[in-house]
C-alpha positions as CSV (number, residue, x, y, z in Angstrom):
1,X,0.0,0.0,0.0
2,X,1.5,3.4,-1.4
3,X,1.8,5.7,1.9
4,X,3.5,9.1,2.6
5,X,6.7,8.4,4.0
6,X,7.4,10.4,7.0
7,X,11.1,10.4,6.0
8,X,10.6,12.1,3.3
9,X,7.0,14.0,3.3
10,X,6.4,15.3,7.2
11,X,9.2,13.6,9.3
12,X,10.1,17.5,10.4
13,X,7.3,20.6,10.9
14,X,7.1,22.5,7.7
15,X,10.0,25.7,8.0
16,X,7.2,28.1,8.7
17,X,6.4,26.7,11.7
18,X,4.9,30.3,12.7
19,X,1.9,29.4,10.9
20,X,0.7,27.2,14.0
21,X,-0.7,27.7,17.2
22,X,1.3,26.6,20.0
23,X,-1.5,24.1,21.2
24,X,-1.5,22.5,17.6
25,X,2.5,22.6,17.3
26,X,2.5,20.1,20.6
27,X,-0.5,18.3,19.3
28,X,1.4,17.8,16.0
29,X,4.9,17.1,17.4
30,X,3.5,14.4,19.8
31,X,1.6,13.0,16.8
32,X,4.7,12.6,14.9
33,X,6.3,10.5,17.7
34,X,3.7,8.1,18.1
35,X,3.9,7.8,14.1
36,X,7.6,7.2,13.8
37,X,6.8,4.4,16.9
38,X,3.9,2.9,14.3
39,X,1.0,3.9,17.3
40,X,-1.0,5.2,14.5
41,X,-4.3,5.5,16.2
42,X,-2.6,7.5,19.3
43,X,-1.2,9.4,16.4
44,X,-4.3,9.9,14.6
45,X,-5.8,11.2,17.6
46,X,-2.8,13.4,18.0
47,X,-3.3,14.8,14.7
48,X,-7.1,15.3,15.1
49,X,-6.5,17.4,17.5
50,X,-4.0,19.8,16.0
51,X,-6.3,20.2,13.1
52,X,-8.8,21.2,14.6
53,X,-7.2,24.1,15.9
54,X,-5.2,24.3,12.9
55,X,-6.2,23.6,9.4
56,X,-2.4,23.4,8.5
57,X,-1.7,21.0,5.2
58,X,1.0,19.7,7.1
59,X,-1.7,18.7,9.6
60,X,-3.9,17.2,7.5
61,X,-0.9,15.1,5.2
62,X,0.2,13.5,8.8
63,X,-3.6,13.0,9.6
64,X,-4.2,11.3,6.1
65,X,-1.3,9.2,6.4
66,X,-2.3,7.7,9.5
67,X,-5.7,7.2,8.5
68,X,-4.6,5.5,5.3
69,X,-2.5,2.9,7.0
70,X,-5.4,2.8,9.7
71,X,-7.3,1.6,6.7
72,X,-9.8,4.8,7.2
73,X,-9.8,5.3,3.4
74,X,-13.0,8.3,3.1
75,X,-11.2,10.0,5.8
76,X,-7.7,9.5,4.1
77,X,-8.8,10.8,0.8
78,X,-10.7,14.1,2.3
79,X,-6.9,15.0,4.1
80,X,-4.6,14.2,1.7
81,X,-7.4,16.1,-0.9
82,X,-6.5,19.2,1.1
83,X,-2.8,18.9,1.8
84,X,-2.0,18.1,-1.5
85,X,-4.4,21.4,-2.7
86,X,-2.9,23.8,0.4
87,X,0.7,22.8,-0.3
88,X,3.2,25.6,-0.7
89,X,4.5,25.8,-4.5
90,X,8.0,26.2,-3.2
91,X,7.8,22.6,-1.4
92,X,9.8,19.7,-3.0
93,X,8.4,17.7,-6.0
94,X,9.3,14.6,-3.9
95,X,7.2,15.6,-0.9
96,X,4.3,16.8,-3.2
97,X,4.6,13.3,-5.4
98,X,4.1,11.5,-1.9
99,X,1.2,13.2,-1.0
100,X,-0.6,12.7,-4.0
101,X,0.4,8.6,-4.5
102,X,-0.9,8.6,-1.1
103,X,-4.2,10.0,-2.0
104,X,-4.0,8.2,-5.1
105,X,-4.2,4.8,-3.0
106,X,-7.0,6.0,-1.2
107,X,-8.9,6.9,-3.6
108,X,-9.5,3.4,-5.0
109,X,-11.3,2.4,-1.9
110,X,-13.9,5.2,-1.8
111,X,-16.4,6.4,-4.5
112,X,-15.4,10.1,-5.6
113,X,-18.9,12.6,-6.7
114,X,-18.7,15.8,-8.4
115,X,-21.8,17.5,-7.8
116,X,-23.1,20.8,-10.5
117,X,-26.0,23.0,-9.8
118,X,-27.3,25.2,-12.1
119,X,-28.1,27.9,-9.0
120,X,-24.6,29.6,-7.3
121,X,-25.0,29.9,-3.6
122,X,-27.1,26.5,-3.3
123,X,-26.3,24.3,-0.2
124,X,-25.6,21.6,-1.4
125,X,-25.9,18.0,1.8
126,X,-24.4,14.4,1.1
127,X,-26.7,12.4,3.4
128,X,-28.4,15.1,5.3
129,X,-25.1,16.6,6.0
130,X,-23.7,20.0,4.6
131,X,-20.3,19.6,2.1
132,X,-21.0,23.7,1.5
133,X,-22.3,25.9,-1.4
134,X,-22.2,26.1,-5.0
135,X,-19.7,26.1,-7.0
136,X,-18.4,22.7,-4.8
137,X,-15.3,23.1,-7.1
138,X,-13.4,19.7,-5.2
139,X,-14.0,15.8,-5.1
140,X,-16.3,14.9,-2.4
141,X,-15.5,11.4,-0.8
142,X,-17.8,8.8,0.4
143,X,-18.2,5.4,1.5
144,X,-19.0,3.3,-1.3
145,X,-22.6,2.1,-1.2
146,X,-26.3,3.9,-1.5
147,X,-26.0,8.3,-1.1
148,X,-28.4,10.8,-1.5
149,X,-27.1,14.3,-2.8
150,X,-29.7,17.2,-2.5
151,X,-29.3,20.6,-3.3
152,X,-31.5,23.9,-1.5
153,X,-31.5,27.4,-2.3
154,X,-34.4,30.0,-1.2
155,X,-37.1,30.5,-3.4
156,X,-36.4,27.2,-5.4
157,X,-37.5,23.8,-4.8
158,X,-34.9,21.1,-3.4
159,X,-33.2,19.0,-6.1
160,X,-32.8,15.6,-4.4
161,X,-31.4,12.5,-6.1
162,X,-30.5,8.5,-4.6
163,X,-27.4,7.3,-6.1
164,X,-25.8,3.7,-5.7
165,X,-21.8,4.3,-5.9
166,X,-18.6,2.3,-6.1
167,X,-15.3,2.1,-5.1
168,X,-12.9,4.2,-7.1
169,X,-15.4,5.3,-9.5
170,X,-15.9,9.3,-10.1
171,X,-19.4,10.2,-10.8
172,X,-20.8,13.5,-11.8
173,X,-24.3,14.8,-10.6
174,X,-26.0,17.6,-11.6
175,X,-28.9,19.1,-10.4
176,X,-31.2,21.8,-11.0
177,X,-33.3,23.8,-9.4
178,X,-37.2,24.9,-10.0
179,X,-38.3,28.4,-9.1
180,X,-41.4,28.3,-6.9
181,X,-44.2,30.6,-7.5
182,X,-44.6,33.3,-4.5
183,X,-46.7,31.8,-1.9
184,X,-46.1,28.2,-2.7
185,X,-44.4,25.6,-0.4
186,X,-41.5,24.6,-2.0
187,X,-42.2,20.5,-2.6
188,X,-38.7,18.3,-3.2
189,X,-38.0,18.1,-7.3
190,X,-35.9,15.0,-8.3
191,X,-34.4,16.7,-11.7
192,X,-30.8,15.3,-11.9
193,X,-28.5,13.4,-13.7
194,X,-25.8,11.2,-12.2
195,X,-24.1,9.7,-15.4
196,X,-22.9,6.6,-15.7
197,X,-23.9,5.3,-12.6
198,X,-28.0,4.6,-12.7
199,X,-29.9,6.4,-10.3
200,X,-32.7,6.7,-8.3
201,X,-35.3,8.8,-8.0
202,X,-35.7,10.5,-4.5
203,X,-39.1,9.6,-2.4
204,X,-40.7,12.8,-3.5
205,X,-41.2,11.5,-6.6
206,X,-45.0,11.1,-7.5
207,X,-46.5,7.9,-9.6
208,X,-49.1,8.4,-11.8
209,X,-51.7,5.7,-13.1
210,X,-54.3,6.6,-15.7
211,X,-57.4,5.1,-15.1
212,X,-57.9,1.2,-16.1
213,X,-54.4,0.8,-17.1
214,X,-52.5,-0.6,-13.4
215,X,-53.9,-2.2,-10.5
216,X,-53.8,0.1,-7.5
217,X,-52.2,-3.1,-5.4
218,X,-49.9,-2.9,-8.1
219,X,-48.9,0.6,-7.9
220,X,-48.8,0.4,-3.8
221,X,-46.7,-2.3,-3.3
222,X,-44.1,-1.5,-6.2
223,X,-43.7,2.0,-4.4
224,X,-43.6,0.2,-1.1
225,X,-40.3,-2.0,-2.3
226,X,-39.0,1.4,-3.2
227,X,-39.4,3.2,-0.2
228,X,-38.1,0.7,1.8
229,X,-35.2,0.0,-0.1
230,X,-34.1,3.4,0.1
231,X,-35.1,3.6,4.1
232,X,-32.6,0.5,4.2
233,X,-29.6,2.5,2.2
234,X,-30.4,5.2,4.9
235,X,-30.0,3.0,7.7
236,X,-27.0,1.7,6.3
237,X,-25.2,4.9,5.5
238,X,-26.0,6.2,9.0
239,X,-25.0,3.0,10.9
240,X,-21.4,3.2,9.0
241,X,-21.3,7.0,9.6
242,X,-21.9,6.5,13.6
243,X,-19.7,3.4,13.4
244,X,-16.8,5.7,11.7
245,X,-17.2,9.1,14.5
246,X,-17.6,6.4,17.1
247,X,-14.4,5.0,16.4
248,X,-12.6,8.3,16.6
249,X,-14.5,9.5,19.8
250,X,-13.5,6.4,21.5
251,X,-9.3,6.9,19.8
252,X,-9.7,10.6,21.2
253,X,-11.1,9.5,24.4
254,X,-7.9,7.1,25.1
255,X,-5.7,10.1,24.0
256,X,-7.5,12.0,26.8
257,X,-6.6,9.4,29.4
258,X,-3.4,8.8,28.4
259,X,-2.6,12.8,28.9
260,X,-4.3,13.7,30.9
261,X,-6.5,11.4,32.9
262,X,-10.0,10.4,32.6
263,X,-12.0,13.6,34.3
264,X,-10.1,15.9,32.0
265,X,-13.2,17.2,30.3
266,X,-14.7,18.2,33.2
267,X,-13.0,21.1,33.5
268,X,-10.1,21.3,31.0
269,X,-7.2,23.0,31.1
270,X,-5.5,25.1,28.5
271,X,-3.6,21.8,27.2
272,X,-6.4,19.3,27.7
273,X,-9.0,22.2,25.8
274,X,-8.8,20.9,22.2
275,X,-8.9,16.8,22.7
276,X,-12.0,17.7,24.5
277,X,-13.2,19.6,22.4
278,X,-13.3,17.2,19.3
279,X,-14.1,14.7,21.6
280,X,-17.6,16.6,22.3
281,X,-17.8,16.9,18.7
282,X,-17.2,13.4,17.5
283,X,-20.0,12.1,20.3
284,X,-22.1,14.7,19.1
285,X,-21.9,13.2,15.5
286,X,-22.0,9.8,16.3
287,X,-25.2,10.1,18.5
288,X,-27.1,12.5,15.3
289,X,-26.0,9.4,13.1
290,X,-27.4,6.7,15.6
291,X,-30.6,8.5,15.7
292,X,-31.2,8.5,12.0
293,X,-30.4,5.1,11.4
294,X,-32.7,4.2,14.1
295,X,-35.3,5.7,12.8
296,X,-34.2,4.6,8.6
297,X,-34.5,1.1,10.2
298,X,-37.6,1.3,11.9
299,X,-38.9,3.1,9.1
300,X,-37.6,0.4,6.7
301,X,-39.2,-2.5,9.0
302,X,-42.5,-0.3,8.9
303,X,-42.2,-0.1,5.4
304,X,-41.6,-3.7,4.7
305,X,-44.7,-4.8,6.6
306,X,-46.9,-2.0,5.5
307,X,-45.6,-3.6,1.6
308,X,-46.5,-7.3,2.3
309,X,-49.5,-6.6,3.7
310,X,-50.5,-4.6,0.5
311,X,-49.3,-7.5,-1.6
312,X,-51.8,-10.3,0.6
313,X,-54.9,-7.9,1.5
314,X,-55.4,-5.6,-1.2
315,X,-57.9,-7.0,-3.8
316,X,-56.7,-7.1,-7.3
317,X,-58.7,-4.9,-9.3
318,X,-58.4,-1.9,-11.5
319,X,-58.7,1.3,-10.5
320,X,-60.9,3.6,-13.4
321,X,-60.0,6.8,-11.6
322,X,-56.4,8.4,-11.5
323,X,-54.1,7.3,-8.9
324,X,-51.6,9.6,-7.3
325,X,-48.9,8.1,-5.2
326,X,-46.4,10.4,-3.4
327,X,-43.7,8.6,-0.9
328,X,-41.7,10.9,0.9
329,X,-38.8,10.1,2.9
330,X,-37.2,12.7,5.2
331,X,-33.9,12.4,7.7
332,X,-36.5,12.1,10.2
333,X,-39.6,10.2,8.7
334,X,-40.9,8.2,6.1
335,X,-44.7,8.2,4.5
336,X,-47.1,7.5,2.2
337,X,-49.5,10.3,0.4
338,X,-52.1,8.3,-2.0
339,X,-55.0,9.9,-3.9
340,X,-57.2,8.9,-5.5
341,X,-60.6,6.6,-5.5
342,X,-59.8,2.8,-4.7
């Protein structure tokens, strides 16, 4: 496995050490020794630290490096995505070619998304969670699997799209926005295109029979699969995404003992300020992530059952009048609106 070599890419602080807070210079210098002893999560934890103080490339190559042997591939790739982009021009070729083989390497474990809207300023969420406005203008990394990419901007109705992604695969997305009239709730659009990989539509999409021509059992249960397969991708992009921030709350937390004893956090010192700090945060994000796979799964199991029992109840007959099915699936709920005469 190709990884940065501290010998050669960050075995010293970069010259310009001025550019980092005292706190992060310790964090980062203890980091480095628990790399060259091969402790790589003490040293990720280490590193974690400093950059959260200190969004320092230098920071985030170390970080990246660890992470990468730590086999932490998404997190890998977003670090060594922003060394290798802050690195000073006058560093060596050498250094710079480490950086990027690194990030190179990790790259073929996660799936890479390049998202377009056609509206500047839109907010643009991978999985309920901000990645910033429009123009993106960098790689996003995720966890190979199912991902849903929306975009929001005031005035406009949210452009929402599911996506099934693989593992070192780039795949563009764009989506566009529709103007609401003054007055009108916005209600989710799906327009979007995700080429090559085949996508999904989002569950605000709304399924139209004209009269005679499908069975409204038919029509209820085939939307039911749907639903709940996309409540199951939520559950299982949440479980991995309170899995991951678990993981690093529990390396920071060791960190913490290790320095400075287990009631730390209580009231922190100076030194002890930052571990606790994105220790609190990391608990914070593992504990938003449990929730909404919690409720993705119960969703999907509602879902399910809701489905079968539409497949064995419901007669079999067609409906003359038009049917209008519109599942919706939010971060925090998942539903059913049907119209029509049955």
């Amino acid at each position: 496995m190709a990884t940065v070599a501290p010998s050669v890419a960050y075995a010293q602080p970069p010259a310009d050490t001025s550019a980092l807070t005292d706190e992060a210079r310790e964090l980062y210098r203890k980091g480095m020794e628990r790399h060259h002893a091969r402790q790589y999560a003490q040293a990720q934890a280490s590193f974690l630290a400093a950059f959260a103080l200190m969004k320092h490339w230098s920071i985030a190559a170390a970080l990246g490096d660890c992470e990468l042997k730590l086999g932490r591939f998404r997190d890998a790739a977003e670090h060594l995505a922003f060394a290798l982009g802050q690195m000073p021009a006058d560093q060596s070729d050498r250094q710079r070619a480490d950086v990027a083989e690194a990030l190179e390497e990790a790259r073929k474990h996660v799936a890479v998304i390049q998202v377009d809207v056609d509206q500047a300023g839109a907010e643009v969420f991978l999985n309920g969670t901000s990645v910033g406005k429009t123009p993106i203008g960098k790689d996003l990394f995720i966890e190979p699997g199912t991902v849903n990419v929306e975009a929001r901007y005031a005035g406009h109705a949210p452009a929402t799209v599911n996506i099934d992604v693989r593992a070192g695969t780039l795949t563009p997305i764009t989506l566009r926005l529709a103007r609401t009239a003054p007055g009108v709730p916005a209600a989710p659009s799906t327009t979007a295109s995700a080429p090559p990989t085949p996508t999904s539509s989002s569950g605000n999409s709304t399924t139209e029979s004209p009269g005679g021509s499908v069975s409204t059992r038919t029509i209820v249960t085939t939307s039911g699969v749907g639903l709940t397969l996309v409540a199951a991708g939520f559950g299982v992009v949440y479980s991995l995404k309170a899995s991951s921030a678990s993981n690093d709350a529990d390396t920071l937390q060791a960190h913490r003992d290790t320095e400075f004893g287990p009631n730390a956090c209580g009231s922190p010192s100076a030194a002890a300020a930052p571990i606790c700090t994105a220790l609190r945060s990391k608990l914070d994000e593992r504990d938003s992530a449990h929730r909404v796979s919690t409720i993705a799964w119960i969703g999907t199991g509602v879902l399910a059952a809701g489905t079968l029992g539409a497949f064995l109840l419901w007669p079999e007959q067609r409906s003359e009048e038009r049917v209008s099915l519109a599942p919706i699936l939010l971060p925090d709920t998942a539903a059913v609106s049907l119209k029509g005469r049955f």
